[in-house]
C-alpha positions in Angstrom: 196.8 -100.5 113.2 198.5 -102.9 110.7 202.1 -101.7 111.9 201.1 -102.5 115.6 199.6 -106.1 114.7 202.7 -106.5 113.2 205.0 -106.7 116.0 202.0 -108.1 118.4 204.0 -111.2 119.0 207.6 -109.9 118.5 210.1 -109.5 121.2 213.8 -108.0 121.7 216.1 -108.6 124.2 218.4 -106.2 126.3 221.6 -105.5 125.5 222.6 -103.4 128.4 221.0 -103.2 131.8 218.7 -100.8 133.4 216.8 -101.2 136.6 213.3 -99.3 135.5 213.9 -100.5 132.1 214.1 -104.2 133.3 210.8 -103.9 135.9 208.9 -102.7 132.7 207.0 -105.4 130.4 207.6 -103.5 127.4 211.3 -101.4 128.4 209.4 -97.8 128.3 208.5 -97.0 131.9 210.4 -93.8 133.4 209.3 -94.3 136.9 210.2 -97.3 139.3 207.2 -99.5 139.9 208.5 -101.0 143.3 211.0 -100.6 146.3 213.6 -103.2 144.5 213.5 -101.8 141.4 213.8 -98.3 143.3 216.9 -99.8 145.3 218.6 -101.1 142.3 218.2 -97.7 140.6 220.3 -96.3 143.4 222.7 -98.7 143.6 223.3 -98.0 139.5 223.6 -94.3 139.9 225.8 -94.2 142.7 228.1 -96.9 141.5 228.0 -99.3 145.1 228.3 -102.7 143.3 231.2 -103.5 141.2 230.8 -106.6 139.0 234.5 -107.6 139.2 234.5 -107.4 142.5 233.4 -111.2 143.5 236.8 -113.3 143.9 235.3 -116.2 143.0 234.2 -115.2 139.8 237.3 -116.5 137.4 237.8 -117.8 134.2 237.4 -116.4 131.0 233.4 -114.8 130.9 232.8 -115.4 127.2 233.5 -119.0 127.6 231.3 -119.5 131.1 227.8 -120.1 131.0 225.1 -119.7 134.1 222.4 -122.3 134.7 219.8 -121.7 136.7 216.8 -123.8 138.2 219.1 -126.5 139.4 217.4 -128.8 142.3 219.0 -128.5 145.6 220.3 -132.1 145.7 222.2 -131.7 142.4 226.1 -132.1 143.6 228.9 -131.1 141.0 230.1 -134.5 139.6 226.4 -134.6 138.4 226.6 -131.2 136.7 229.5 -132.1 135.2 228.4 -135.4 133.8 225.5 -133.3 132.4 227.1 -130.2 130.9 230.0 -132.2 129.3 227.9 -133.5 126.7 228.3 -130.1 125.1 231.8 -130.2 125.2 234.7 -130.1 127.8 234.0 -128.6 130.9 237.1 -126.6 132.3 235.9 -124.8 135.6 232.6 -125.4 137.8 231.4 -123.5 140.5 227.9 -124.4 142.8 227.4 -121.6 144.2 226.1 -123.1 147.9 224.8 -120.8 150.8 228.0 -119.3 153.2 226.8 -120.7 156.4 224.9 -124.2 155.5 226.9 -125.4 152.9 223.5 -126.3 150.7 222.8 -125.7 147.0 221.6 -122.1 146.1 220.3 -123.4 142.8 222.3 -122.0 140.6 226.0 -122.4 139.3 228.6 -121.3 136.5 230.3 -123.5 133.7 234.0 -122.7 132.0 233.8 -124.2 129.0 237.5 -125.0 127.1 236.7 -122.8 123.8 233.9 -120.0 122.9 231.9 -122.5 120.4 231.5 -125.1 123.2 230.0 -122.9 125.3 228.0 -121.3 122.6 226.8 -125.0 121.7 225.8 -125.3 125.2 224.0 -121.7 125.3 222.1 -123.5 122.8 221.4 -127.3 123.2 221.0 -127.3 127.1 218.2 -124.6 127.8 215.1 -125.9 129.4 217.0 -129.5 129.7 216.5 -131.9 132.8 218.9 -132.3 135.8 217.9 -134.8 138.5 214.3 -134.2 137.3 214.4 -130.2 136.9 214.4 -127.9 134.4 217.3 -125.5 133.8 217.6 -122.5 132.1 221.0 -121.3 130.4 222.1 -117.8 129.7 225.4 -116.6 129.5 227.8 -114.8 132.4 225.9 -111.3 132.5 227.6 -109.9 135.8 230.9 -109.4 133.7 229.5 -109.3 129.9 226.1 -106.9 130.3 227.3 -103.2 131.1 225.3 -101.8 134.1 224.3 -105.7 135.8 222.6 -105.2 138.6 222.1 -108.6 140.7 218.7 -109.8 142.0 219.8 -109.7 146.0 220.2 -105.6 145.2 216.9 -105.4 143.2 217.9 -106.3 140.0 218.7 -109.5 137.7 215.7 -110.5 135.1 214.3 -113.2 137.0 211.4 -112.9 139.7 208.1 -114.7 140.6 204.5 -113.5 140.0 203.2 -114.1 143.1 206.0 -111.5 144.1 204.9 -109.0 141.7 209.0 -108.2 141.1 209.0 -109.6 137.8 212.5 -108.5 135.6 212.2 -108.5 132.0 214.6 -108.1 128.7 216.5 -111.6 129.4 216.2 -115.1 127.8 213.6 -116.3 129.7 211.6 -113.2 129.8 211.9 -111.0 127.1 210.7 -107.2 126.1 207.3 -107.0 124.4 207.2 -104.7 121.3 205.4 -101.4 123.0 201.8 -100.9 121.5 201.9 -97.1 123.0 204.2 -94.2 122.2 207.0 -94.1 123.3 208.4 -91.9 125.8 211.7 -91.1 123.9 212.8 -87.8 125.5 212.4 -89.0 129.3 213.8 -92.2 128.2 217.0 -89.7 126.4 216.6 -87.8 129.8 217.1 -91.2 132.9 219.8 -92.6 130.4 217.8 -95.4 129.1 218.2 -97.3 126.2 214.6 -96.8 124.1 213.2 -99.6 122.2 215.0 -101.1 118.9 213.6 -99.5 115.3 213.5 -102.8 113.0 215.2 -105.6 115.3 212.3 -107.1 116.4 212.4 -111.2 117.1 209.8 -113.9 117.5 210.5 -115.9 121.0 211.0 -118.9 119.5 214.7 -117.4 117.7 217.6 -118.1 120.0 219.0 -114.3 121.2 223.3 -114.5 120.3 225.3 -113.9 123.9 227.9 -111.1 123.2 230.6 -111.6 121.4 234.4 -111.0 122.2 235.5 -107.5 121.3 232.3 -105.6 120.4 232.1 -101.9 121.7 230.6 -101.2 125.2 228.8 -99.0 126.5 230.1 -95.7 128.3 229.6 -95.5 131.9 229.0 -92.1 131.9 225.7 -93.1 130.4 224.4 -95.0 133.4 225.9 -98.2 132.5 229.7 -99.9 133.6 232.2 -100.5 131.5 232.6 -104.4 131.1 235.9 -105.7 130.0 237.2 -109.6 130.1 238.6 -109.3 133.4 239.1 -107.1 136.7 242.7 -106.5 135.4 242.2 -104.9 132.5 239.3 -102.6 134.1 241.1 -101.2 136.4 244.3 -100.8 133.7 241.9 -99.2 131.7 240.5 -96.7 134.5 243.8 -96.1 136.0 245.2 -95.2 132.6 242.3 -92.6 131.6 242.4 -90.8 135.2 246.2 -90.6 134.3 245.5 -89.1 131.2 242.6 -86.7 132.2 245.2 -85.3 135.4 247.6 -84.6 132.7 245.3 -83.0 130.5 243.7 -80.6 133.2 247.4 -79.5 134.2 248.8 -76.4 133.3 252.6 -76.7 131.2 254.6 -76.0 134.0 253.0 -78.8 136.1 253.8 -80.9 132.9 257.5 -79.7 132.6 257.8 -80.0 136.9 256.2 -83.9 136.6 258.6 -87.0 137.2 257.7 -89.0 134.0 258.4 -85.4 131.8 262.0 -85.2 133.7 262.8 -88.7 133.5 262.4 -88.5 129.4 263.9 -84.9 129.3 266.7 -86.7 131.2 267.1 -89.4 128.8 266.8 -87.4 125.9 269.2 -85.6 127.3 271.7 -88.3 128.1 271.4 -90.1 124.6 272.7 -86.6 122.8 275.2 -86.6 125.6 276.5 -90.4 124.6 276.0 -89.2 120.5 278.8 -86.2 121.1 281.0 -88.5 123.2 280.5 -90.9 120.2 281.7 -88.3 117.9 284.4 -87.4 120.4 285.9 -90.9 120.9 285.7 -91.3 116.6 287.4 -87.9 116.3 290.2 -88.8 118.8 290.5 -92.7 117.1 290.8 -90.5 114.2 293.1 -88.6 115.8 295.5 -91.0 116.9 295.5 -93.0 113.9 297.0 -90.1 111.8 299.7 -89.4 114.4 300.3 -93.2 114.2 300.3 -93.3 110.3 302.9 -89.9 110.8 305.1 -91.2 113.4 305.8 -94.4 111.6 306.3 -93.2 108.5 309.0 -90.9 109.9 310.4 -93.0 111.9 310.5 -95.8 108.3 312.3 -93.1 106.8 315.3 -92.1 109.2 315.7 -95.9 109.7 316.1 -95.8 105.5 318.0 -92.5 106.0 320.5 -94.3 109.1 321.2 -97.5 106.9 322.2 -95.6 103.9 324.8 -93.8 106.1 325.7 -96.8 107.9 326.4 -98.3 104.6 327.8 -95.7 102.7 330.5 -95.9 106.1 331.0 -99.6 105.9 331.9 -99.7 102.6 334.4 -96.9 103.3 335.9 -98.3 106.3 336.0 -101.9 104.1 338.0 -100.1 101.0 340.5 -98.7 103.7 341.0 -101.8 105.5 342.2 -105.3 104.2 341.5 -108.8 104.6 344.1 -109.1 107.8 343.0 -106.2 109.3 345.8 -104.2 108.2 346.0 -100.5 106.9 346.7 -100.8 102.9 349.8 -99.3 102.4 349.6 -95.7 100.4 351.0 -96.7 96.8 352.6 -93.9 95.4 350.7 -91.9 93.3 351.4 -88.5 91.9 350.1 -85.4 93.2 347.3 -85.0 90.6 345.5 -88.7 92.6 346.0 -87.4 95.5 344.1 -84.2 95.1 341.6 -86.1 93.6 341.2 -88.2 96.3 341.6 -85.3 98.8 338.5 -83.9 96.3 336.3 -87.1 96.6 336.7 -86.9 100.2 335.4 -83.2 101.1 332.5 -83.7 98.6 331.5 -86.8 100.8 331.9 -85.2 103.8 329.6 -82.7 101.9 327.0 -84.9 100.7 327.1 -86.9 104.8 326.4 -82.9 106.1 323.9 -82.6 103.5 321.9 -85.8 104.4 322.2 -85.4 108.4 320.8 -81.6 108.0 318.0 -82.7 105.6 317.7 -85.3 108.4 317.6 -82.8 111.2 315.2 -80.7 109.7 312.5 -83.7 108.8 312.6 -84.6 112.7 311.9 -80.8 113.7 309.2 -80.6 111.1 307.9 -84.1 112.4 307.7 -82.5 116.2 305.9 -79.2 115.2 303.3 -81.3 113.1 303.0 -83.5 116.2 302.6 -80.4 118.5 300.1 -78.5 116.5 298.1 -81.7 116.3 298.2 -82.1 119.9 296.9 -78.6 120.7 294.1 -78.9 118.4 293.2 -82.0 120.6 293.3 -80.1 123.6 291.2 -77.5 122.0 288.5 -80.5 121.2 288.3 -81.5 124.5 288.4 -78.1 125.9 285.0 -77.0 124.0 283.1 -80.4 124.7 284.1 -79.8 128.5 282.5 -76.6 128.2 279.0 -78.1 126.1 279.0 -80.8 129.4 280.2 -79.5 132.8 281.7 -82.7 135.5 277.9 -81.8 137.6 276.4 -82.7 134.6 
């Protein structure tokens, strides 16, 4: 008895919505208690309202705050005026009815950062506009997973007289249950049971979400909120991708566009390395036939001017100044065999050089050929690794 006095005057608030738990005074009912709370059940389970799907509804949701209870001859520069006290107002909407054009009583406030609109959530519930009191909460439709508005039977307002009263919101909170709780049916219609140990008193102000906490699945009976439409549909679109990938079998994954397109480029990369490798091979190639060609051709020049000079220099002693053969001086025989001597060992030594010549140019050409045909045999066997369909 002590543990139920206890909590006689506590209160928690919901964190997610459910139709039958938000007609029930303290969140345990299992059963609808009228026709709106029925019709919103309905409209929950078979997914018919989307809470991104109002166009009007921009901004950034965890900066927006709703205010409610406004007097129908409130106009928007007078809301402003009002809500700017708490800090700088970005984005107003009144929402006014489609046909008339007059106040529907309620509106939404962008605020220019998080804290001012937390300061606001604060300060201005239960303040006065043009004589009326306003309540404050923040943007449920896109923060509270499974929002259900009050035109389809749901939302956490209502009046008595009506009997539809909505609980589990700011202005109406849950009551701590006094009687068991019904924890398996609750596990059973997907709704959240009561909190063990978080009970508040009413007069503590409840914190509006926070950016980045974790949502609820919507496979429970609850949407998936996110910041904006955007990045819910990314988000869906992504995970149906994922779960038609997973359910196919590996030859519908070999046979699907995006597994060609990066078996393609995997395909083409390895194809650009071994040209890479080519083209460095052939540079290489080249560079060595270069290095060959010039040194040869370095040495026959060295080879040419020796002989050319070796000539000169003959030609010079044979001739004179004027241009006139030198006249033989008489010698004896024994000079003139030795010159006869000195002249067949330089024709000789000139037959020598020209054949050592000879044979570096034909060894030069059969290097050069054999390095050729292993070229050809290079490109040869990377034709054959890529074909010219390739």
């Amino acid at each position: 008895m002590s543990r139920n006095s206890s909590k006689l005057n506590s209160v928690f608030y919901a964190e997610s919505y459910h139709p039958i738990q938000a007609g029930s005074i303290d969140g345990t009912d299992v059963l609808p208690h009228d026709n709106a709370v029925y019709r919103a059940h309905l409209c929950s389970s078979a997914g018919l309202y989307d809470p991104f799907g109002d166009p009007k509804a921009v901004g950034d949701p965890y900066c927006t705050l709703f205010v409610g209870r406004l007097s129908h001859f409130t106009s928007e520069d007078t809301l402003r005026k009002a809500m700017s006290k708490y800090g700088r107002v970005k984005n107003l909407r009144l929402v006014r009815h489609i046909v008339t054009g007059a106040s529907r009583g309620y509106a939404f406030v962008e605020y220019e950062t998080e804290r001012e609109m937390r300061r606001a959530y604060k300060d201005a519930h239960h303040s006065f506009i043009d004589d009326s009191e306003i309540i404050v909460d923040y943007n449920r439709q896109q923060l509270m997973p499974g929002w259900i508005p009050r035109r389809l039977g749901g939302g956490l307002g209502g009046k008595k007289e009506s009997g539809q009263l909505r609980f589990g919101g700011r202005e109406r909170p849950f009551r701590a249950p006094l009687r068991p709780i019904p924890l398996d049916d609750l596990k059973r219609l997907g709704i959240p049971p009561p909190p063990e140990g978080r009970y508040m008193s009413r007069f503590e102000v409840p914190s509006p979400p926070r950016r980045g906490q974790g949502l609820l699945d919507k496979g429970e009976g609850s949407y998936r909120s996110s910041r904006n439409r955007e990045e819910h549909t990314l988000k869906r679109n992504s995970e149906d991708r994922e779960d038609h990938v997973h359910r196919r079998s590996p030859d519908d994954i070999l046979d699907h566009p995006y597994h060609k397109s990066s078996e393609e480029e995997r395909r083409l990369e390895k194809r650009r390395h071994k040209d890479q490798e080519f083209s460095n091979r052939k540079s290489s190639v080249e560079l060595e036939e270069k290095y060959h060609y010039r040194s040869s051709v370095e040495k026959e020049e060295a080879v040419r001017s020796s002989l050319d000079g070796e000539e000169r220099s003959h030609k010079r002693s044979s001739i004179d100044d004027n241009g006139r053969v030198k006249k033989r001086s008489k010698r004896s025989s024994s000079e003139g065999e030795d010159h006869k001597e000195r002249d067949s060992s330089g024709r000789e030594e000139r037959h020598h050089k020209s054949r050592s010549r000879d044979e570096r140019e034909r060894s030069y050409n059969h290097h050069k050929h054999h390095e050729r045909s292993h070229q050809r045999e290079g490109e040869r066997s990377i034709s054959q690794e890529y074909p010219s369909d390739y």
